[in-house]
Every structure is written in C-alpha cells, then in structure tokens.
C-alpha positions as CSV (number, residue, x, y, z in Angstrom):
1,X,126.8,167.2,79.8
2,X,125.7,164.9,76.9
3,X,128.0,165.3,74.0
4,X,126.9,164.3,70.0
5,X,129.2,164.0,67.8
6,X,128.6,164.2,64.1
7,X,130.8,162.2,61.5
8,X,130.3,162.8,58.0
9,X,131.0,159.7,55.9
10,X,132.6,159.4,52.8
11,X,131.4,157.9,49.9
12,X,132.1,156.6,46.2
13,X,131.5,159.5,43.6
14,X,129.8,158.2,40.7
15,X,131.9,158.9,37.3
16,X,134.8,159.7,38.7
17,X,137.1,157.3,37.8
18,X,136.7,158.2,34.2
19,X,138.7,161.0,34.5
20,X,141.0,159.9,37.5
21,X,144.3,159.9,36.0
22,X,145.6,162.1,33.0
23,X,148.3,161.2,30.1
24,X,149.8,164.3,30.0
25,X,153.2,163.9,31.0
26,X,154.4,167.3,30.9
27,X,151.6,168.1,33.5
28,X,153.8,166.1,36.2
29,X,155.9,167.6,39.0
30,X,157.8,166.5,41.6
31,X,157.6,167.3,45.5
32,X,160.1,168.3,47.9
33,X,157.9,166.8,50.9
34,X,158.2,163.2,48.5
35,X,160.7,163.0,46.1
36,X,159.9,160.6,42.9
37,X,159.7,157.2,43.3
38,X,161.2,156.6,39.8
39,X,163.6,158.8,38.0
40,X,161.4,159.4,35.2
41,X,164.4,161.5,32.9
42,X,166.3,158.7,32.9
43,X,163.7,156.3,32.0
44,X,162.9,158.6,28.9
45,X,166.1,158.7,28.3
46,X,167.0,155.4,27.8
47,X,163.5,154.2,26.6
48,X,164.3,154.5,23.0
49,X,166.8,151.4,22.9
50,X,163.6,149.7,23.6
51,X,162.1,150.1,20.9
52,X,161.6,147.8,18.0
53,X,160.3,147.0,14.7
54,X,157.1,144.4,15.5
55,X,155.9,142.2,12.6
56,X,152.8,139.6,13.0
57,X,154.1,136.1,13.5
58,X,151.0,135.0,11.3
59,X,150.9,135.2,8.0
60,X,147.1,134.6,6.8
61,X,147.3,133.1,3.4
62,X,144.1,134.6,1.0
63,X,141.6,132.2,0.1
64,X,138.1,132.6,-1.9
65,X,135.1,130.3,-1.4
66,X,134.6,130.8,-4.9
67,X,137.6,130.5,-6.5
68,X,138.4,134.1,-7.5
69,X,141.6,135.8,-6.8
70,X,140.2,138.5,-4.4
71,X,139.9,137.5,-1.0
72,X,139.5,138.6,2.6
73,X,141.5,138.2,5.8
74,X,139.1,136.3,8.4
75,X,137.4,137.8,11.3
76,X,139.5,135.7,13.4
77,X,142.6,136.9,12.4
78,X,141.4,140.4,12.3
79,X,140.3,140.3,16.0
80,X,144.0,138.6,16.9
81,X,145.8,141.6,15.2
82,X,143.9,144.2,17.2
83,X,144.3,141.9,20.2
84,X,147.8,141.8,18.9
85,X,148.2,145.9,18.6
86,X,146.9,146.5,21.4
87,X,149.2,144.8,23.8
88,X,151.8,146.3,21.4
89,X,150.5,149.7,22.8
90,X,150.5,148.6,26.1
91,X,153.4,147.6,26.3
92,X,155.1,150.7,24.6
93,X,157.6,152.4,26.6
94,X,155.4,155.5,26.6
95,X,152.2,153.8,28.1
96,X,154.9,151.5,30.6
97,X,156.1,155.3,31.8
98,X,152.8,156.8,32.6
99,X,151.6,153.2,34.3
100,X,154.8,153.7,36.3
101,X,154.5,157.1,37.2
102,X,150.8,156.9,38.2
103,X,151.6,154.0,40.8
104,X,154.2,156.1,42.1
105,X,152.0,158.9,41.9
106,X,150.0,156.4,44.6
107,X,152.5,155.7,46.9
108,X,153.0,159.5,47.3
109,X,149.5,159.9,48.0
110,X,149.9,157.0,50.9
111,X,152.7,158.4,52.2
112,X,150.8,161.6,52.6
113,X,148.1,159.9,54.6
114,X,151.1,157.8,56.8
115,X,152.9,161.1,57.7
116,X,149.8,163.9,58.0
117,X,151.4,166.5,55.4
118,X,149.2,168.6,54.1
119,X,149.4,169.2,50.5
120,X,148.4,172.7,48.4
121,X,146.9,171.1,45.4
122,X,145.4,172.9,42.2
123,X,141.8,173.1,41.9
124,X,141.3,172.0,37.9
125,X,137.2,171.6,37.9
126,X,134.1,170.6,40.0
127,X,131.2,168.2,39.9
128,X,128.1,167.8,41.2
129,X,129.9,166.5,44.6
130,X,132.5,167.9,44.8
131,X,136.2,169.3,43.7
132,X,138.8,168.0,41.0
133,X,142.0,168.4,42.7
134,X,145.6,167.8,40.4
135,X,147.8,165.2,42.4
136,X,150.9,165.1,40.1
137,X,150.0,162.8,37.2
138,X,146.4,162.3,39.4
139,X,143.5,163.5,39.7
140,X,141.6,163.3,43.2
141,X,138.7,164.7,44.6
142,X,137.6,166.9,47.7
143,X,134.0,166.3,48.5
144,X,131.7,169.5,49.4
145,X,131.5,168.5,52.7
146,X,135.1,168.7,53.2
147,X,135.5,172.4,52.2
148,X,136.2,174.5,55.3
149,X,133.6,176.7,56.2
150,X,135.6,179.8,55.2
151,X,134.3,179.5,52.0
152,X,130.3,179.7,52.4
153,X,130.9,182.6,55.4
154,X,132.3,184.7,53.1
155,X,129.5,185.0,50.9
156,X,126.6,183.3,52.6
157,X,124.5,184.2,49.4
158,X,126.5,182.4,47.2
159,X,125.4,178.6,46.7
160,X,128.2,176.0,46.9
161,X,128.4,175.5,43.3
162,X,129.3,179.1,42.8
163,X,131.4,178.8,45.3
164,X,133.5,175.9,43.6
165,X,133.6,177.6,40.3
166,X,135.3,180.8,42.0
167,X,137.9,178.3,43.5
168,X,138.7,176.5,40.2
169,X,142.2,177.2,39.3
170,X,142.9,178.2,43.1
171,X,145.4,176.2,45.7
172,X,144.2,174.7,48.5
173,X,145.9,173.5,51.5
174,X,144.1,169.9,52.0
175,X,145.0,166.7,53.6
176,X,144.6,163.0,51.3
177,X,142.3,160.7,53.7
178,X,141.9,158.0,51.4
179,X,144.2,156.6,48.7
180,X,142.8,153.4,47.0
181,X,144.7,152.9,43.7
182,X,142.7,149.1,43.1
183,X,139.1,151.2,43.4
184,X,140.7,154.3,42.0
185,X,139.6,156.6,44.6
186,X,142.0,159.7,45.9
187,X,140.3,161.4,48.1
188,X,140.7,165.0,50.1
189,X,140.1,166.9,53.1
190,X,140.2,170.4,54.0
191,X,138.7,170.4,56.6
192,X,141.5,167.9,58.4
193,X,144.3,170.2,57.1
194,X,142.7,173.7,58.7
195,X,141.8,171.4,61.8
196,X,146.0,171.3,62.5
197,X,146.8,174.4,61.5
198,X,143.8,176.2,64.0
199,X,142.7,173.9,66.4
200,X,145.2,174.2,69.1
201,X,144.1,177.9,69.6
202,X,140.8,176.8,70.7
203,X,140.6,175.7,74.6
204,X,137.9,174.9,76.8
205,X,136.5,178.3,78.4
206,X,137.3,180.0,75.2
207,X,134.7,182.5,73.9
208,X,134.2,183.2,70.4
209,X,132.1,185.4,67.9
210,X,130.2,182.8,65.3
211,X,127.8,182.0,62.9
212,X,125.2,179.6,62.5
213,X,125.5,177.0,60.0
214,X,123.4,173.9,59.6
215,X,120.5,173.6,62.4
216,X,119.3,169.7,63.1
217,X,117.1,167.8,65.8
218,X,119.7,167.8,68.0
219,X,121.7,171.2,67.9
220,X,123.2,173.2,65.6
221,X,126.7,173.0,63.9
222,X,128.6,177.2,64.6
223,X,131.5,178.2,63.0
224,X,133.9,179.8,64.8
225,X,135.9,183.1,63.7
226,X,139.4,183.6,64.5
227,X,141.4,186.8,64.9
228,X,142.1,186.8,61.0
229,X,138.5,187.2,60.8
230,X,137.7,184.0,58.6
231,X,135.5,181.2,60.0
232,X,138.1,178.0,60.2
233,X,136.8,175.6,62.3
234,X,132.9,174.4,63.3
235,X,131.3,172.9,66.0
236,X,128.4,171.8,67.7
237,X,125.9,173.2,70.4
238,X,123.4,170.2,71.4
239,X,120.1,171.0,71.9
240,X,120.5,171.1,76.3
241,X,123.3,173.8,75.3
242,X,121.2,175.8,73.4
243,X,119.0,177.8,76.3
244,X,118.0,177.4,80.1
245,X,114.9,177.4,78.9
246,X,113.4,173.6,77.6
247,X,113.9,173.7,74.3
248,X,111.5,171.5,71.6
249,X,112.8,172.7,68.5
250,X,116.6,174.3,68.0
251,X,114.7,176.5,64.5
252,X,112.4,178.1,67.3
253,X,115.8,180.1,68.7
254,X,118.2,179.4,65.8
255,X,118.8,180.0,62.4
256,X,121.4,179.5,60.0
257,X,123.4,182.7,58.9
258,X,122.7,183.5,63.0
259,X,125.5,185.8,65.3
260,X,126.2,184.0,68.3
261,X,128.7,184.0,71.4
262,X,129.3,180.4,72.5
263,X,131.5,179.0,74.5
264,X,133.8,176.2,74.5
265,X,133.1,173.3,77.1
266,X,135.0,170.3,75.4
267,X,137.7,169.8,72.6
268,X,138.2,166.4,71.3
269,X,141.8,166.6,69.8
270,X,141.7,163.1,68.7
271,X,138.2,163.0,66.8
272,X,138.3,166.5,66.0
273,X,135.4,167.5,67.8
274,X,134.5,170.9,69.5
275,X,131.5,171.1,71.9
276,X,129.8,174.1,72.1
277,X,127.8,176.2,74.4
278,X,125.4,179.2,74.0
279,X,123.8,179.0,77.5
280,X,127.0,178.8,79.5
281,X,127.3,182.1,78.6
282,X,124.9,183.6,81.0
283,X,123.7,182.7,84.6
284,X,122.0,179.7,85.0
285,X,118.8,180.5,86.8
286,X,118.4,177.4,88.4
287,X,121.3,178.8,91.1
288,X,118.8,180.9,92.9
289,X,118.3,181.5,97.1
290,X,115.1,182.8,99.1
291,X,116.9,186.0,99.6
292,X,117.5,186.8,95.8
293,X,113.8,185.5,94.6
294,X,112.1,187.7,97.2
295,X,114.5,191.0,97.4
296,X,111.8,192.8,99.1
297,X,112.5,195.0,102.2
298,X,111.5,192.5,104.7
299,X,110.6,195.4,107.7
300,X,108.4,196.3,104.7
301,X,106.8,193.3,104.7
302,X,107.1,191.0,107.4
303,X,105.4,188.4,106.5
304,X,106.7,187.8,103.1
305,X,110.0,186.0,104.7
306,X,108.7,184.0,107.2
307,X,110.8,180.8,109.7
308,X,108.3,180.3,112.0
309,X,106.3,177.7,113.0
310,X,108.3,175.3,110.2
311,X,106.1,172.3,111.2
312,X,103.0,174.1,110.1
313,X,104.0,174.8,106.9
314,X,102.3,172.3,104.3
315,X,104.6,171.5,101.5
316,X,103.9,172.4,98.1
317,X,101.7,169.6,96.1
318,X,104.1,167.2,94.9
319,X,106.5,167.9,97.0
320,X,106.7,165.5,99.6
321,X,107.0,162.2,96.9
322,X,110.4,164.2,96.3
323,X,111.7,164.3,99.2
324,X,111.0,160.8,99.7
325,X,112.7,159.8,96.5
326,X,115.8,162.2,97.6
327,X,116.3,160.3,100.7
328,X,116.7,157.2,98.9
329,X,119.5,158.7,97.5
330,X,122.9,157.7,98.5
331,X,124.8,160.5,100.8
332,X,121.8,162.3,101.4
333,X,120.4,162.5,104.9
334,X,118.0,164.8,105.7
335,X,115.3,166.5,103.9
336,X,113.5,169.5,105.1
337,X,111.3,172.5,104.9
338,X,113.2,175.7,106.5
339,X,111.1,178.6,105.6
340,X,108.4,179.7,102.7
341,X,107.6,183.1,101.5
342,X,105.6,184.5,99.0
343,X,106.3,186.5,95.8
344,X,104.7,189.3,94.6
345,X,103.6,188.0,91.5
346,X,102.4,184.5,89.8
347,X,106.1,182.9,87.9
348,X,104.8,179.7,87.4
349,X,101.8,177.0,88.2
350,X,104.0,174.7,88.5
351,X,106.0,173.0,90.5
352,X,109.4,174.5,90.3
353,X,112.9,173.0,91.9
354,X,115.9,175.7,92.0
355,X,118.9,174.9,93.2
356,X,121.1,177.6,95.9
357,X,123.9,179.2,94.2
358,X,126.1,179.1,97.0
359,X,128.0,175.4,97.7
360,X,127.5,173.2,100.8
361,X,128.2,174.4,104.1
362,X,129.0,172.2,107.2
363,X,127.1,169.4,104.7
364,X,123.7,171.9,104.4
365,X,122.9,172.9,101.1
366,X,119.4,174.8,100.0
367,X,117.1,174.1,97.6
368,X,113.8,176.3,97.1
369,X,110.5,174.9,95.6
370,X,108.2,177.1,93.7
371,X,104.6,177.0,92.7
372,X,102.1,180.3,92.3
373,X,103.2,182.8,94.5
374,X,104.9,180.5,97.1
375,X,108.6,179.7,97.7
376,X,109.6,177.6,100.2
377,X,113.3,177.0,101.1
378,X,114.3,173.2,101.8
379,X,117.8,172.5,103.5
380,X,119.2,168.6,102.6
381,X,121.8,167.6,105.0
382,X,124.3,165.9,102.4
383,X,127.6,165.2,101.5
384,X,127.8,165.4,98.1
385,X,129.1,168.4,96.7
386,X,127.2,170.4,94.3
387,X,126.9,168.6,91.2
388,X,126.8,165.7,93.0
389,X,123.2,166.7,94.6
390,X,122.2,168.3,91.2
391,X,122.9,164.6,89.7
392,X,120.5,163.1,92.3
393,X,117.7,165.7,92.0
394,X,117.8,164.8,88.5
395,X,117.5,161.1,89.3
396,X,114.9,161.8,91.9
397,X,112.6,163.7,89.7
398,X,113.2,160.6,86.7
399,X,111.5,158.4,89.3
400,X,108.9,160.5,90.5
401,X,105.6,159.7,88.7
C-alpha cells in the first residue's frame, strides 16, 4: 500500500529576533522540571559590592584654533567616551544578570529538547506566522503549522488569526524542537506534545469519526476525534485510499470541513505518522465470484451459467496477452478459462479483471474477466497466496500493452 508522508519544515521568522528576549526581570520564574542554572537572589544580593565610582582615564585639555577661551571637546574623544559608557553599561552588574540568566534560560530550553518534557507556556502575542510564547526571561515562537488541530475544528469559520488572538494570554502544553541561542531562534511544537499524550490510543484497525482538513494531489490530511470529543491528532489518506473507484482528483470526492469514517492501516511511532484509509471501510469489489455477479436462479435460466464445452469458449479481447504475461510469472502454473456466463445488463465496455473472494484451494484460485454482458471465470493453478497473485496481476497488466 504506498505510503506519503508529509513533513512540514521549519523555517527562520523574519523579525523575530527583535523581540526575542525581554529585560524584565521580575517577569522570570523558575521550573520544577529544571531548576535554575544560577542562583540569581544571591547574585543580586551580592552585586552591589560590585559596584564602583568610574571616572575617564582621559582628561581632554580645551584648546581654540583661534585663540579664544571657549572651546570644544573633539569628536574623537567624544566617540571614546560613548564607546567608553557603553561598555560601562555592559558590563554593569544589572546587564551581567540578565546576559546570565538568558544563557541559562537556553540551557533550559536544550534540556527540554534532550529529555522530551513538554512545557505549558504563556501565549503573550502573535504575528503574521505564528505565536509568541514566554520561556522564562525568553521569548520563543510556535509556528501556525504547529498548532494542533483542535483549534481550527472548533470553530472552522474562524481564520487562524482569530484563532491566535483568542489564545493570547492562554497556556499551552508544547514541546521546544529547536533551541539556537547563536541565531536566536526558540522554537515550539504543539503538535509533538499532543502527539505523546494521544498517540498511543490510536492502533492499526482502529476506526474513527473525522474531519477533512487540507486536500492535495495526493490525498488528504483528516483529523481524528477522540472520545473527549476534540480533534488531537491528523493524518493522511493517499489518493489509492480514497475510493475503489480510480480516482483523478481527491476535490472530486473530498472537501475540507468533510465527515468521514477512516480507518487506520499504519502508525509510524517514530516519525509520527498515521496512514489513513476511507475505502478500507467497505468491501472491496474487486473480491467478486461467478456465483455472486450472476445471482440469478440458474433452473430459471440455464444458460446464463454455463461449463460446457470450455474449449469453445473464445476469450474475451485482450485477454489471452494476459494470460500469457501471468504465466511468465513466477509460482504460477496454469492459466485457464473454466466457465463464462452472461449478465443481465451492460457494467462495463471494458475489459474488466476481478479477483475471487475466497483464498486458494488445493493451489486453485479464480479470477473472472468482464466485458459487456460477458463474464467468464478463469482458474490459475498457483501457489502464491492471495496477495501474492493480486501483486502479479498487477505486474502482468503493467506489461501488457
């Protein structure tokens, strides 16, 4: 069953790191999960017998080009003393506290990322990408695409910047997936953080009630609901899950904001990936006999059910180059008409290749052919198993021209 996997990529925010970190002391708290790095009341505590008087070790002596009194200081010396103050700023023990408490503030966030807590942080603002999210003395953010998609389902009418104005001032339970304190970039996930809390209850053969989000070429992302009723986790139904039916566009049966059932067929723990199926949930029509496409009475009519003379019947058009291209297959053996009957009405022009749903038996298994009103029933002597001659139709008919 082919499997796509979508990854959404994480990028640079553009003007963020203007308003990355904050001076404000007082807004700074500790965490039981990661105690301080730095004992920060004993730092202000002792901080004042740093301090000193500073004087200029240059005294600019006052000179006039024209020989009057008054004078000016020069440029150069007034660019050195704002030089000068500047360091003096720098290094003042208030500006030394907040340097030291925003690179522990960074370790924390590492640590975070090294051990998979999940953190409840404060939503203080949004941009045009994205959440503002208070990390002690930091400020990170949590990019749209990382919301969970509780959020949108609750108010599909709502557009994702309403949305992030009605969660400003909110906790969130998010996970920190990238902590870069040289590029100044903190960055969050909620997504990751509802993926461990919810996705062990999901299981392959599961069945859940879900909506539609985003449709694309290829399938169409669904999020799931869970027993509290809220849409936690999403995942994807590829375009050969979507219907028996061949399927050209996933918009002609799909649309977002849709009710579906779909089932789960595969759950990638590791990547965090759930496949999806919606056509898994009904009979595949493809496991078909003779019997079951013609129901008819047969004393009723005799001849629609018909064995005899097997060497006189003429396969259908086309059929023949497939039988020849099935016997090339390995652990096939045998291909042959058994039997042909005739429907009642027209299902198709074409040629048409149904597999039997029952499995092998003493290495027979049954195929039927279908084109107008005519069936015939073909019997390959085999040893593969059922998927296994399902594989080498499918070969076959790549190879036929």
């Amino acid at each position: 069953m082919p499997i796509i996997s979508s990854t959404t990529t994480l990028g640079s925010v553009s003007g963020l790191n203007s308003f990355l970190f904050t001076s404000d002391a007082s807004s700074y708290h500790t965490s039981s999960s990661f105690p301080s790095l730095l004992n920060y009341s004993n730092f202000s505590r002792h901080s004042h017998k740093c301090k000193k008087k500073f004087y200029s070790p240059f005294q600019t002596p006052k000179v006039s080009l024209s020989g009057n009194p008054k004078t000016e200081q020069p440029a150069s010396a007034s660019a050195n003393a704002n030089a000068d103050a500047t360091q003096l700023l720098d290094d003042s023990p208030e500006s030394v506290l907040r340097q030291t408490r925003r690179s522990a503030d960074w370790k924390t966030a590492t640590a975070y990322i090294d051990s998979g807590f999940i953190y409840k942080g404060r939503i203080e603002g949004s941009n045009g990408g994205g959440l503002l999210v208070r990390f002690y003395s930091l400020v990170g953010f949590l990019p749209f695409s990382q919301l969970s998609p509780s959020h949108s389902c609750k108010d599909p009418s709502k557009t994702i910047h309403e949305i992030a104005k009605g969660l400003t001032g909110s906790d969130i339970s998010m996970k920190v997936i990238q902590a870069d304190e040289e590029n100044k970039k903190l960055i969050f996930s909620e997504k990751e953080a509802v993926w461990s809390q919810f996705s062990e209850q999901v299981n392959v053969g599961d069945i859940f009630e879900a909506r539609v989000g985003s449709v694309e070429d290829y399938g169409a992302f669904i999020h799931l609901q869970f027993p509290d009723g809220l849409f936690h986790l999403t995942g994807l139904v590829h375009v050969s899950e979507v219907s028996w039916d061949l399927v050209q566009d996933v918009r002609d049966i799909l649309s977002e904001g849709d009710e579906v059932r779909v089932k789960v067929i595969s759950v990638d723990r590791e990547k965090t990936r759930i496949t999806l199926s919606i056509k898994q949930l009904e009979e595949d029509p493809l496991l078909e006999t003779l019997d079951k496409v013609i129901p008819q009475d047969i004393s009723a009519v005799p001849d629609s059910l018909s064995n005899s003379n097997i060497s006189d019947i003429e396969p259908l058009p086309g059929l023949e180059t497939i039988f020849e291209e099935l016997l090339r297959e390995d652990g096939i053996d045998d291909v042959r008409i058994s039997r042909q009957g005739f429907e009642k009405r027209v299902v198709s022009q074409d040629l048409q290749l149904w597999l039997s749903n029952a499995p092998p038996t003493n290495q027979k298994f049954t195929l039927l052919a279908r084109a107008g009103r005519q069936v015939q029933e073909i019997h390959l002597t085999t040893s593969l198993d059922q998927e296994g001659i399902k594989r080498a139709l499918q070969r076959a008919l790549e190879r036929v021209p």
